[in-house]
BADOTI-459094 format. One line per field, with one value per residue: residue number from 0; residue in three letters; x, y, z of N, C-alpha, C, O in turn. Coordinates in nm, 3 decimals, decimal comma, padded with zeros to 5 digits. Example, Ala and Ser with C-alpha at 12.3 -4.5 7.8 and 13.67 -1.06 7.14 Angstrom:
resi <- c(0:1)
resn <- c(ALA:SER)
neast <- c(01,319:01,285)
nnorth <- c(-00,569:-00,225)
nup <- c(00,780:00,708)
caeast <- c(01,230:01,367)
canorth <- c(-00,450:-00,106)
caup <- c(00,780:00,714)
ceast <- c(01,320:01,290)
cnorth <- c(-00,330:00,003)
cup <- c(00,780:00,787)
oeast <- c(01,424:01,341)
onorth <- c(-00,332:00,114)
oup <- c(00,846:00,804)
***
This chain:
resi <- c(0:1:2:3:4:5:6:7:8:9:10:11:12:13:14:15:16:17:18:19:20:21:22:23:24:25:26:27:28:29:30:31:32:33:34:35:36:37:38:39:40:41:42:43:44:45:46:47:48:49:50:51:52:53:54:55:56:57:58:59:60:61:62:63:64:65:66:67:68:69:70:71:72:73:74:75:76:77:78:79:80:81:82:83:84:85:86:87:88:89:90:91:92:93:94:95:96:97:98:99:100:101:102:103:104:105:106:107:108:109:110:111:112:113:114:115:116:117:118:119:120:121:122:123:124:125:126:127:128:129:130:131:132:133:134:135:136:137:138:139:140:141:142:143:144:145:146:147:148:149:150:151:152:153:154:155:156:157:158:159:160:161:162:163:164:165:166:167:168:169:170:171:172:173:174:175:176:177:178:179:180:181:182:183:184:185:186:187:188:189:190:191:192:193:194:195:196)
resn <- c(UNK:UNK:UNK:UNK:UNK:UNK:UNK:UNK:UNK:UNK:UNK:UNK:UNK:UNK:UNK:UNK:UNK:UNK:UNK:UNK:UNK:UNK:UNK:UNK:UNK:UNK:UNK:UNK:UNK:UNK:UNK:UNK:UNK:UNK:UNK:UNK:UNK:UNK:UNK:UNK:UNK:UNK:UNK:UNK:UNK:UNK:UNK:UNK:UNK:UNK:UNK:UNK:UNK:UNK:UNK:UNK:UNK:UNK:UNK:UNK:UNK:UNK:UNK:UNK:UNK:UNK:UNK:UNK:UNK:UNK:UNK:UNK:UNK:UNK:UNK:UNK:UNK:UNK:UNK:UNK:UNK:UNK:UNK:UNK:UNK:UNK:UNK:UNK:UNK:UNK:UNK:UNK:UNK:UNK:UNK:UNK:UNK:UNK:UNK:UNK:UNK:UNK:UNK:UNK:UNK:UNK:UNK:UNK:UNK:UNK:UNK:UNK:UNK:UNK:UNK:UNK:UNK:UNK:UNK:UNK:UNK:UNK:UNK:UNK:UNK:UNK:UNK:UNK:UNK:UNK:UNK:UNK:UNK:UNK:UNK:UNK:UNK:UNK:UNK:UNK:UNK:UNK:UNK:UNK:UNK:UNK:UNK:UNK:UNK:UNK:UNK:UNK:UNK:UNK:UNK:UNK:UNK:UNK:UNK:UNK:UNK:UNK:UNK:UNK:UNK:UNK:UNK:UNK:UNK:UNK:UNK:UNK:UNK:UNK:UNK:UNK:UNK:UNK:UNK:UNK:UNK:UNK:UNK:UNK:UNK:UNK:UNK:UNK:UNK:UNK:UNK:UNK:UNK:UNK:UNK:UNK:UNK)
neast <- c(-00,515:-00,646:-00,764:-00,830:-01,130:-01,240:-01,365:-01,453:-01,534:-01,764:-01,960:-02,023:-02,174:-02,384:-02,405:-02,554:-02,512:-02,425:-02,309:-02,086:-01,956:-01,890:-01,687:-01,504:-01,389:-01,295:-01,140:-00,915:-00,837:-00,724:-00,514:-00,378:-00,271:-00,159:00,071:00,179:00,299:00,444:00,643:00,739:00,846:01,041:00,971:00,985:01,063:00,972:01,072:01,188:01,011:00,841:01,006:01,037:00,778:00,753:00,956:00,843:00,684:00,782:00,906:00,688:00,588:00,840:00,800:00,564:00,617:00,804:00,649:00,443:00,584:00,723:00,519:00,381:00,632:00,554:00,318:00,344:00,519:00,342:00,195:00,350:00,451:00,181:00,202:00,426:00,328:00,113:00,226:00,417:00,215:00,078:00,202:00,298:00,109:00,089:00,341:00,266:00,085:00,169:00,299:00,115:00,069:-00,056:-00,317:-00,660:-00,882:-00,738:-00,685:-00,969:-00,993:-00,816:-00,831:-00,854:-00,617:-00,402:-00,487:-00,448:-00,127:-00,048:-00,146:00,070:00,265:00,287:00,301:00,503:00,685:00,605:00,685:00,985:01,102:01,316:01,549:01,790:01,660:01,647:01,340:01,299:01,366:01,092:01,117:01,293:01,144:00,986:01,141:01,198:00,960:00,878:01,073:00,995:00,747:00,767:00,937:00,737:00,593:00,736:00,746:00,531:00,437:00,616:00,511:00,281:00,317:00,498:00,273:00,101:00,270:00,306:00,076:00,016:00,179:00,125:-00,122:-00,052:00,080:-00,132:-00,257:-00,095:-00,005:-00,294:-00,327:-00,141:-00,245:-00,440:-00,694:-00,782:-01,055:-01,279:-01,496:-01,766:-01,662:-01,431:-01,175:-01,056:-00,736:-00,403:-00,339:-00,640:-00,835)
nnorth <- c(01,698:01,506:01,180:01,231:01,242:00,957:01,024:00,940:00,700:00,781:00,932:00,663:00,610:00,743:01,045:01,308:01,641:01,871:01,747:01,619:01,869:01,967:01,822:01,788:02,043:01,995:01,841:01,972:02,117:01,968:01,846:02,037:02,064:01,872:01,901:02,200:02,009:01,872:02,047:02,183:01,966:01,869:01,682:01,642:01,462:01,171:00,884:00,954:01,030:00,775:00,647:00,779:00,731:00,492:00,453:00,619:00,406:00,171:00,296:00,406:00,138:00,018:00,161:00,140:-00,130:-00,130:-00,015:-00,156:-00,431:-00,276:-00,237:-00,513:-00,569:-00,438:-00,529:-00,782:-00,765:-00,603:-00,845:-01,014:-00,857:-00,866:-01,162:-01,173:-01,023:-01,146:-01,413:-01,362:-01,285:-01,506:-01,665:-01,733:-01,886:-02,125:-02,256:-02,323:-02,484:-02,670:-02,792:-02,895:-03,161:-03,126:-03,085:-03,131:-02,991:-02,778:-02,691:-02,649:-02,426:-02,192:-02,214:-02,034:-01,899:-02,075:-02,169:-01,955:-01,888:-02,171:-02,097:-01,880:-02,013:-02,223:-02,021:-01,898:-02,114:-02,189:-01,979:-02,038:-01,930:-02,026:-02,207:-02,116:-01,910:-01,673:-01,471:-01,163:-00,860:-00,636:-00,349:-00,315:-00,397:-00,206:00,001:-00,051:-00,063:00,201:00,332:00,195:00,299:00,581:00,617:00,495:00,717:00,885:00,780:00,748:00,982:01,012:00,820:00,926:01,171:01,020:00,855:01,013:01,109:00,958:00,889:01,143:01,140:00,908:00,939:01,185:01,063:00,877:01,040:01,192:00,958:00,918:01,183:01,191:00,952:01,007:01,264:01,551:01,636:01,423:01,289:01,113:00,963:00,949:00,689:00,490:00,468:00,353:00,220:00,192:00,261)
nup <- c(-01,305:-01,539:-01,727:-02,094:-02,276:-02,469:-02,785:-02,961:-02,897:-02,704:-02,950:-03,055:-02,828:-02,879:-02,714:-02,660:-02,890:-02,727:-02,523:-02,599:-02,757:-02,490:-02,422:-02,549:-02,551:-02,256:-02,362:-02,470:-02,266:-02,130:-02,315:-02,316:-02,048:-01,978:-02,192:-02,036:-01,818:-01,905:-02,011:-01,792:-01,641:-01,800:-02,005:-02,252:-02,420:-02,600:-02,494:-02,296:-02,154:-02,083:-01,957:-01,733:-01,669:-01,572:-01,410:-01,170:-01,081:-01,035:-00,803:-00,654:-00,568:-00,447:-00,223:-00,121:-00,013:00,144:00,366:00,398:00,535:00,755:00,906:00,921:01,070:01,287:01,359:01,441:01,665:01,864:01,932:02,019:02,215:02,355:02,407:02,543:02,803:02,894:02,953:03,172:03,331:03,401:03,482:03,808:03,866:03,671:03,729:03,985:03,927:03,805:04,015:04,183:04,096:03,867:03,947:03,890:04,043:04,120:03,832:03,774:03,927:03,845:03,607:03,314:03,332:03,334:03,102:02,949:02,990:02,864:02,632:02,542:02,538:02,371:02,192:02,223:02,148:01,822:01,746:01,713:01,971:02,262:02,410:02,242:02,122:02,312:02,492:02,359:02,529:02,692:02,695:02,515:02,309:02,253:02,190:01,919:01,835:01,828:01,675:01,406:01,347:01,386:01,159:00,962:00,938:00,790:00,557:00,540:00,452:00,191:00,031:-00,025:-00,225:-00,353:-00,458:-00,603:-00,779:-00,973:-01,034:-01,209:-01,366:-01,552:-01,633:-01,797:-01,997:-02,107:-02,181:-02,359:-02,557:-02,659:-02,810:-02,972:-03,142:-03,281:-03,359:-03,164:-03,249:-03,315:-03,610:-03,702:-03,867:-03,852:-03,829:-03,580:-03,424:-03,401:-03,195:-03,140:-02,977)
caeast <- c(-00,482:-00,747:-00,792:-00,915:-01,233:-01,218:-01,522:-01,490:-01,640:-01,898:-02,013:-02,091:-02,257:-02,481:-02,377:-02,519:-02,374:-02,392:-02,169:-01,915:-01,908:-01,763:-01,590:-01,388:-01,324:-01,227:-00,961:-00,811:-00,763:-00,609:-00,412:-00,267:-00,230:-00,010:00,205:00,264:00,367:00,605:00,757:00,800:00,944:01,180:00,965:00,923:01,134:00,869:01,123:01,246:00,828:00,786:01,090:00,995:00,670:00,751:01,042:00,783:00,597:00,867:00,957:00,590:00,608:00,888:00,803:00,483:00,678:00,829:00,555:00,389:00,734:00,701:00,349:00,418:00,681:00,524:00,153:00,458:00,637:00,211:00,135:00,487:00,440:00,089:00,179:00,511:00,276:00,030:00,328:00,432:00,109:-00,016:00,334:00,305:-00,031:00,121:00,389:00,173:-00,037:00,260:00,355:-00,003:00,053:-00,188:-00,466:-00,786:-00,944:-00,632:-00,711:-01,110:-00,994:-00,731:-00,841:-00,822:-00,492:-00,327:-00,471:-00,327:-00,042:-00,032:-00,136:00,184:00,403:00,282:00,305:00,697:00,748:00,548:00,812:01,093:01,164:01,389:01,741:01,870:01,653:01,528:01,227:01,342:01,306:00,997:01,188:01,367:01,040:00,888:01,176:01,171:00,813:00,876:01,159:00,918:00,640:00,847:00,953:00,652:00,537:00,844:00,765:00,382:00,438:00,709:00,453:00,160:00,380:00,526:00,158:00,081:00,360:00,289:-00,073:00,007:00,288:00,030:-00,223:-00,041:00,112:-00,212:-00,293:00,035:-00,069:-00,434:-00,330:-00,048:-00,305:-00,549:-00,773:-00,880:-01,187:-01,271:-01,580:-01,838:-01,637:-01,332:-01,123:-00,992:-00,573:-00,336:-00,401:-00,700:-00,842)
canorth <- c(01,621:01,372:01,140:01,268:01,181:00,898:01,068:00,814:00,604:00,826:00,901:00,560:00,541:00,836:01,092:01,468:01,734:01,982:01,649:01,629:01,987:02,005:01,693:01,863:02,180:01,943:01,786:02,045:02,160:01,824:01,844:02,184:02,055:01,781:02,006:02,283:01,935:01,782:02,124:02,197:01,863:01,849:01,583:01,656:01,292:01,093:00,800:01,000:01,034:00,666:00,587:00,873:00,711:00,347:00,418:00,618:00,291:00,149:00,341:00,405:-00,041:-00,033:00,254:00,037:-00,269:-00,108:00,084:-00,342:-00,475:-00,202:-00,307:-00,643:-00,618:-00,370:-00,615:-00,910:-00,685:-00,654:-00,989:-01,080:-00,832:-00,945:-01,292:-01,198:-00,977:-01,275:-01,558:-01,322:-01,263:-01,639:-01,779:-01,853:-01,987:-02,216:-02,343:-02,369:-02,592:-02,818:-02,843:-02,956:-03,291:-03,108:-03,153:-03,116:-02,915:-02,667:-02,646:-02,600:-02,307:-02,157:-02,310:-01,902:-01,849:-02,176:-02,157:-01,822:-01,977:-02,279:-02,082:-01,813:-02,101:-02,256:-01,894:-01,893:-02,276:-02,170:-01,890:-02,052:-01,901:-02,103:-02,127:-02,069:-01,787:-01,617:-01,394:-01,044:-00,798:-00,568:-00,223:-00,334:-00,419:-00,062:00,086:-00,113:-00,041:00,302:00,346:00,156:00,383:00,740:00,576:00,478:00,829:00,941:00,651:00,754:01,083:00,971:00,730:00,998:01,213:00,909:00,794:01,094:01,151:00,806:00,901:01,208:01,077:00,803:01,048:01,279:01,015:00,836:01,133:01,217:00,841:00,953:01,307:01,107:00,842:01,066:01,395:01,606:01,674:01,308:01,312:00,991:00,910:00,871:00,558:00,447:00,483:00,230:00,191:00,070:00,379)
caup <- c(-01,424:-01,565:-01,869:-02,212:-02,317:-02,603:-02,795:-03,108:-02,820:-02,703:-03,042:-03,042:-02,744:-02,896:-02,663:-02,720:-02,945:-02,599:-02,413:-02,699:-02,769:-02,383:-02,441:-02,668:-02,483:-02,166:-02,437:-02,520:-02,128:-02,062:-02,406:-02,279:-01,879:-02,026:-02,289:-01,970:-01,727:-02,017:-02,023:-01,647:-01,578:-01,921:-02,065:-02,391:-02,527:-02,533:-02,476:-02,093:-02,037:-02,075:-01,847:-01,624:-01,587:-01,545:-01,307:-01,120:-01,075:-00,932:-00,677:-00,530:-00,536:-00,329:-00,115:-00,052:00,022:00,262:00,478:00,441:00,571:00,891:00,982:00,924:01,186:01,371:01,436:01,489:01,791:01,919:01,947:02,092:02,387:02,435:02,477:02,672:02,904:02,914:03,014:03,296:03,446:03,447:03,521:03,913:03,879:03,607:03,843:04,107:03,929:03,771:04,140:04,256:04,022:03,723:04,013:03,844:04,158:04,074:03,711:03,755:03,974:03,789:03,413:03,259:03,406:03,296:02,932:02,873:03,009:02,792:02,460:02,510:02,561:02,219:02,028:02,188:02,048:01,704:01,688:01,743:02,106:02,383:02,439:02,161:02,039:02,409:02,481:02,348:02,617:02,662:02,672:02,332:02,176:02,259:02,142:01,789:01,772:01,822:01,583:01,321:01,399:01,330:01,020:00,898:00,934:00,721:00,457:00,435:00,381:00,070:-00,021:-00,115:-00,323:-00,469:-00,594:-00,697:-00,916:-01,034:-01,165:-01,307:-01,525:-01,567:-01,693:-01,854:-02,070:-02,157:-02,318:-02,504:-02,613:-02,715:-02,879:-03,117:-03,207:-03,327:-03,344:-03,054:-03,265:-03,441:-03,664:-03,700:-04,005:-03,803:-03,774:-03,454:-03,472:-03,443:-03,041:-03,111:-02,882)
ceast <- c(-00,585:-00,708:-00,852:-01,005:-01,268:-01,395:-01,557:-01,587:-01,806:-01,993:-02,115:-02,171:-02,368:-02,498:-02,432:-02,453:-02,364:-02,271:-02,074:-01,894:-01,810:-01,698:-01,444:-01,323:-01,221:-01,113:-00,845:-00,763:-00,671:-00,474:-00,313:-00,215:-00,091:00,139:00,285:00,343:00,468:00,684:00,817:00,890:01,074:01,131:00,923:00,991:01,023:00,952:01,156:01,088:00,847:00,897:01,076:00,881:00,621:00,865:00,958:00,692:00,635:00,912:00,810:00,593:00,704:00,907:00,680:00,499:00,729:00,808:00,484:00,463:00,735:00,585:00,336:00,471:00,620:00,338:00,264:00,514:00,424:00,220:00,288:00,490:00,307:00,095:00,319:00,424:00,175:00,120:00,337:00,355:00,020:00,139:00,363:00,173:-00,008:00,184:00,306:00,104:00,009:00,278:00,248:-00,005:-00,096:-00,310:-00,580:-00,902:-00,886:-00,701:-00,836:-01,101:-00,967:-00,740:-00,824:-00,720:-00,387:-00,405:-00,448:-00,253:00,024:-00,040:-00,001:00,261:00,425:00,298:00,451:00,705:00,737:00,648:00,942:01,201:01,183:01,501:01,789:01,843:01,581:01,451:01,339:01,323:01,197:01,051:01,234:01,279:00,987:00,994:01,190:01,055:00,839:00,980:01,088:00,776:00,660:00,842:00,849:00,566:00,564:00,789:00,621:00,385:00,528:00,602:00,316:00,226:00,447:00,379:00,089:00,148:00,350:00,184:-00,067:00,118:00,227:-00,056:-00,192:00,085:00,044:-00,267:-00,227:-00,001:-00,219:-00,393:-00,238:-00,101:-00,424:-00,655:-00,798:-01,002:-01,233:-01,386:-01,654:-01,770:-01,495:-01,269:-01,046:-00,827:-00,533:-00,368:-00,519:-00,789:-01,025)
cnorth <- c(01,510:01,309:01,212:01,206:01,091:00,900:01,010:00,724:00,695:00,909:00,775:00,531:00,682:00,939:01,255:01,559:01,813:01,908:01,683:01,770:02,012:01,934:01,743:01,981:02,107:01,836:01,881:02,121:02,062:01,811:01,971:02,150:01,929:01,841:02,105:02,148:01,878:01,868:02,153:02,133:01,833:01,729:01,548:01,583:01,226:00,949:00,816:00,969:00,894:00,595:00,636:00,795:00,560:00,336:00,488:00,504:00,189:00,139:00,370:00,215:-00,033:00,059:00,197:-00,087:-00,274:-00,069:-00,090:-00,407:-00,435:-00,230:-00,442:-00,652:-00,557:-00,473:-00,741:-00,846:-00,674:-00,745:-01,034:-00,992:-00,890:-01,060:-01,310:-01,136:-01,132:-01,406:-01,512:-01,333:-01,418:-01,740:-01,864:-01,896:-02,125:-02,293:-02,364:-02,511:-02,746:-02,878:-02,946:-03,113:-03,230:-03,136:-03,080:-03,035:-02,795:-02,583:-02,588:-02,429:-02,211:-02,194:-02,159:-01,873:-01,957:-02,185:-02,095:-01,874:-02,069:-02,203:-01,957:-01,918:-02,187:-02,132:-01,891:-01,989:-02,242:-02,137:-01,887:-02,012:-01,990:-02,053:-02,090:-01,944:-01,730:-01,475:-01,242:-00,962:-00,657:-00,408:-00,249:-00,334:-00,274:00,019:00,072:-00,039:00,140:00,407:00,328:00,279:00,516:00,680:00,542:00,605:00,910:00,917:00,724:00,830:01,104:00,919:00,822:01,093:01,096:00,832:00,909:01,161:01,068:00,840:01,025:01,204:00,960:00,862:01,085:01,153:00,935:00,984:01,185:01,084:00,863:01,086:01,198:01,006:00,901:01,192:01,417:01,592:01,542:01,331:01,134:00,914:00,854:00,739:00,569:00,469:00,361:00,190:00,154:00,185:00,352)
cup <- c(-01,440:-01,741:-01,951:-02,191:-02,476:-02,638:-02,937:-02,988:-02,785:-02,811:-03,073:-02,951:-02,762:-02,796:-02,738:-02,715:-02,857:-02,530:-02,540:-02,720:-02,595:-02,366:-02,495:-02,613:-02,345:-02,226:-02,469:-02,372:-02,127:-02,148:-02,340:-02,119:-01,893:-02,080:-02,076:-01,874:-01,769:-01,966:-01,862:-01,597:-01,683:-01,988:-02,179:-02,466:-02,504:-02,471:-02,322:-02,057:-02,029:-01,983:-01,720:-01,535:-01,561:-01,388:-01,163:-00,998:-00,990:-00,797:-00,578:-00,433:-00,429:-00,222:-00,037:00,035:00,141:00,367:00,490:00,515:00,706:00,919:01,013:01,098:01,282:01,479:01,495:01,656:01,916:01,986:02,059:02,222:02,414:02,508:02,557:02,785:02,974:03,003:03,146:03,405:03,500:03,512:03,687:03,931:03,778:03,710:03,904:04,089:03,858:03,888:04,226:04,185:03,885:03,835:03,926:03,910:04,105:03,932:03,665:03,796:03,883:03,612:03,307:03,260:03,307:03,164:02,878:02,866:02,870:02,641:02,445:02,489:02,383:02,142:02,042:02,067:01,868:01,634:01,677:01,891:02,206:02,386:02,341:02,100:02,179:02,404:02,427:02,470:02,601:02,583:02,559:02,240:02,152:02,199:02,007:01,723:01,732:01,683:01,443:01,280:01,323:01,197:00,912:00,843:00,825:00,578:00,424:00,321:00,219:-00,044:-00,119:-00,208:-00,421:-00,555:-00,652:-00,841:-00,986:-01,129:-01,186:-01,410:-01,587:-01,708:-01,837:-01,976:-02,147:-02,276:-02,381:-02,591:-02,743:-02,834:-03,002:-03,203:-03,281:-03,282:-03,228:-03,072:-03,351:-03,452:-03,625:-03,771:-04,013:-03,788:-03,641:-03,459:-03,414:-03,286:-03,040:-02,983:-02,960)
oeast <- c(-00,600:-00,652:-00,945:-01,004:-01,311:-01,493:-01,659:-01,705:-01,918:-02,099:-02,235:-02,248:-02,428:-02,617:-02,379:-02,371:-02,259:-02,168:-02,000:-01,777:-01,697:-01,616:-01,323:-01,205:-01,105:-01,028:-00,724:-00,654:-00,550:-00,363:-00,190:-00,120:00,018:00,255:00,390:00,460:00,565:00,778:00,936:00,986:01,181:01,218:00,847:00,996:00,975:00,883:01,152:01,049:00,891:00,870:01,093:00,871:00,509:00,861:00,985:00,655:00,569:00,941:00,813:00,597:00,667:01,000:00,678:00,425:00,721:00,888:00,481:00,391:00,745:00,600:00,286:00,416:00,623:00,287:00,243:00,540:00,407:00,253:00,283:00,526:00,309:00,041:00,344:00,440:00,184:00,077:00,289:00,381:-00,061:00,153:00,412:00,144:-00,077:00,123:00,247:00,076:-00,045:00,277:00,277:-00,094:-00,193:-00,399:-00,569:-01,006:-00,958:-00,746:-00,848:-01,159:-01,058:-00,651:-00,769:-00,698:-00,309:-00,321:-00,418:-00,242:00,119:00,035:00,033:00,341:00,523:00,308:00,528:00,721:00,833:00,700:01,013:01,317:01,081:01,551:01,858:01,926:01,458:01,487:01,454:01,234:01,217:01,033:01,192:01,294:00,949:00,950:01,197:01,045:00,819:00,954:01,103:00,741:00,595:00,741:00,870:00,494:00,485:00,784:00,591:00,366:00,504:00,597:00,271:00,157:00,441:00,376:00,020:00,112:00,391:00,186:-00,185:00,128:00,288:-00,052:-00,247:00,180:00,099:-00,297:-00,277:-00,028:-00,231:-00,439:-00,289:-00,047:-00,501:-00,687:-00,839:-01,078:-01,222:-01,439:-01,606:-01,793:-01,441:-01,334:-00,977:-00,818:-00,613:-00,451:-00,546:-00,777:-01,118)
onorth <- c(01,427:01,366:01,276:01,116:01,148:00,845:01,028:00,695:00,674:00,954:00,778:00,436:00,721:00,947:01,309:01,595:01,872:01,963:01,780:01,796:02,060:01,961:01,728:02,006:02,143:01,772:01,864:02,179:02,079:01,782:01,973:02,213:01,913:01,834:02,079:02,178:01,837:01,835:02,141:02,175:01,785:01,657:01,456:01,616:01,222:00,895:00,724:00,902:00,880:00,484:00,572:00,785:00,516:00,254:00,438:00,520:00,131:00,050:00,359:00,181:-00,070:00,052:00,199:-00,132:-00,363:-00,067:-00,139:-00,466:-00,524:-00,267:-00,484:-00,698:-00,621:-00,473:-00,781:-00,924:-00,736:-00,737:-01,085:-01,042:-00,974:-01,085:-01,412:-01,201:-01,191:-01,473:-01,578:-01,366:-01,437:-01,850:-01,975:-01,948:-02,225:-02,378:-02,463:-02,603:-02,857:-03,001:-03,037:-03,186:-03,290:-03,213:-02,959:-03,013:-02,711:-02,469:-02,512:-02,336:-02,142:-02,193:-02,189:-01,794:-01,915:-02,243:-02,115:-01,939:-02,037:-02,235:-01,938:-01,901:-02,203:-02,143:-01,885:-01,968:-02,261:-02,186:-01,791:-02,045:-02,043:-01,941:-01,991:-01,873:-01,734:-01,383:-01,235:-01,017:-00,578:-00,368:-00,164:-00,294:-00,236:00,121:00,180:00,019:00,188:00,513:00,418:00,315:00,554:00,693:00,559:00,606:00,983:01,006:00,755:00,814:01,199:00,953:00,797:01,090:01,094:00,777:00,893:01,220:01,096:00,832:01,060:01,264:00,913:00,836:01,055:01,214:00,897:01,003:01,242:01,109:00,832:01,073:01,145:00,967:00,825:01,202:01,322:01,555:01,560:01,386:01,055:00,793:00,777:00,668:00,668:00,509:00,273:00,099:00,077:00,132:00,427)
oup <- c(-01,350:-01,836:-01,901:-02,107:-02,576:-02,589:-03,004:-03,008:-02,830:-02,767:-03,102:-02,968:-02,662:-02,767:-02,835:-02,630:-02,882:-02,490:-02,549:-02,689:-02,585:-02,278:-02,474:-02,636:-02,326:-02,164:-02,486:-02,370:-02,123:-02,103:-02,327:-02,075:-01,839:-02,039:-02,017:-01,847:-01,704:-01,893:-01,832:-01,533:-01,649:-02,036:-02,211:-02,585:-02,390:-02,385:-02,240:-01,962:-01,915:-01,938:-01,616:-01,413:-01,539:-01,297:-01,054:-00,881:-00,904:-00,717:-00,456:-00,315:-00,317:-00,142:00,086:00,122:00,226:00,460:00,603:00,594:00,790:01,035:01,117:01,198:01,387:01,591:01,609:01,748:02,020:02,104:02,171:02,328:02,505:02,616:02,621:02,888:03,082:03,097:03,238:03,520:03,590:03,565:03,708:04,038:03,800:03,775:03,863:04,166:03,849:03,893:04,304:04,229:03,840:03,799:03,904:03,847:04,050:03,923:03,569:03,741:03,835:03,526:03,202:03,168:03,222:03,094:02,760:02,762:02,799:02,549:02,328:02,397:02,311:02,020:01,946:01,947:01,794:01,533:01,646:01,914:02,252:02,376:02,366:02,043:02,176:02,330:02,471:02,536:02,508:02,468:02,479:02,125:02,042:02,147:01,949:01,615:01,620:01,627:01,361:01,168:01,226:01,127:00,792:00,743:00,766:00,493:00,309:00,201:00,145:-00,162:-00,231:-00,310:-00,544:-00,665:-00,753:-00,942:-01,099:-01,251:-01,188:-01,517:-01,682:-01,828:-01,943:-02,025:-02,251:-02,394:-02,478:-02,709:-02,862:-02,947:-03,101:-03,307:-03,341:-03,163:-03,161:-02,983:-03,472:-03,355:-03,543:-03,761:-04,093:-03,712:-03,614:-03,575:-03,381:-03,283:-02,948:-02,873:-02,928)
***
């Protein structure tokens, strides 16, 4: 399914009579690829096409919204095991080095260890994690992720039939648009139609 060719324009842009002569033949495919898709789908109101192909529009939006929404959480559930794996693995070198009085000998040693350390502890705080909201546990996150993951798979695959049905009710209504506003075959002498085409 493609756009017509608006050949009042390429007239104007002095286009030769070999291009517009197949200009014209590739209108009248598209005019006929439209007519058989009206009829297949039952959309020969033009009032259902234009709801058909707005509610279309719709539904790819919030089939998008929601594959953004799962990634979202899914780079969020990332980052939150990284920097629980990270807390774990620097955590008795942290103590250690609260216990030493912050020694400065300690910290030259250990200064990689204890600034992981220190920057998980600020991404908990950032996020609101302590007592009241504690660390999630790892196994829960992997199984989230994983749950997210399948689903997203589900959602893509929704998602490319949903934009495809999108742009060919798109299409195929720009040129029910174009055919009602004026000639397949327009001359030089043509006026433009009320669209403005």
């Amino acid at each position: 399914m493609n756009l017509v060719i608006d050949l009042q324009e390429k007239l104007q842009e002095g286009k030769s009579t070999n291009y517009l002569n197949w200009a014209k033949c590739f209108n009248l495919q598209q005019a006929a690829k439209a007519l058989i898709y009206l009829q297949e789908h039952k959309l020969l109101d033009y009032g259902l096409l234009t709801k058909t192909a707005t509610d279309s529009s719709v539904h790819h939006h919030e089939i998008t919204e929601k594959i953004k929404a799962d990634e979202k959480r899914m780079a969020e559930i990332k980052e939150l095991q990284k920097y629980i794996g990270q807390y774990r693995k620097t955590r008795e070198t942290y103590q250690a080095y609260i216990k030493s009085g912050r020694s400065q000998s300690f910290y030259d040693a250990e200064v990689t260890d204890i600034l992981l350390h220190q920057a998980a502890k600020n991404y908990f705080n950032e996020n609101g994690y302590g007592k009241k909201k504690p660390l999630p546990k790892m196994d829960a996150l992997k199984k989230e992720y994983a749950i997210l993951a399948a689903r997203k798979g589900k959602q893509y695959a929704e998602y490319k039939q949903a934009k495809q049905k999108m742009a060919d009710l798109h299409i195929v209504k720009q040129n029910v648009d174009w055919i009602l506003d004026g000639p397949i075959y327009p001359t030089k002498t043509h006026e433009r139609g009320a669209r403005g085409r």
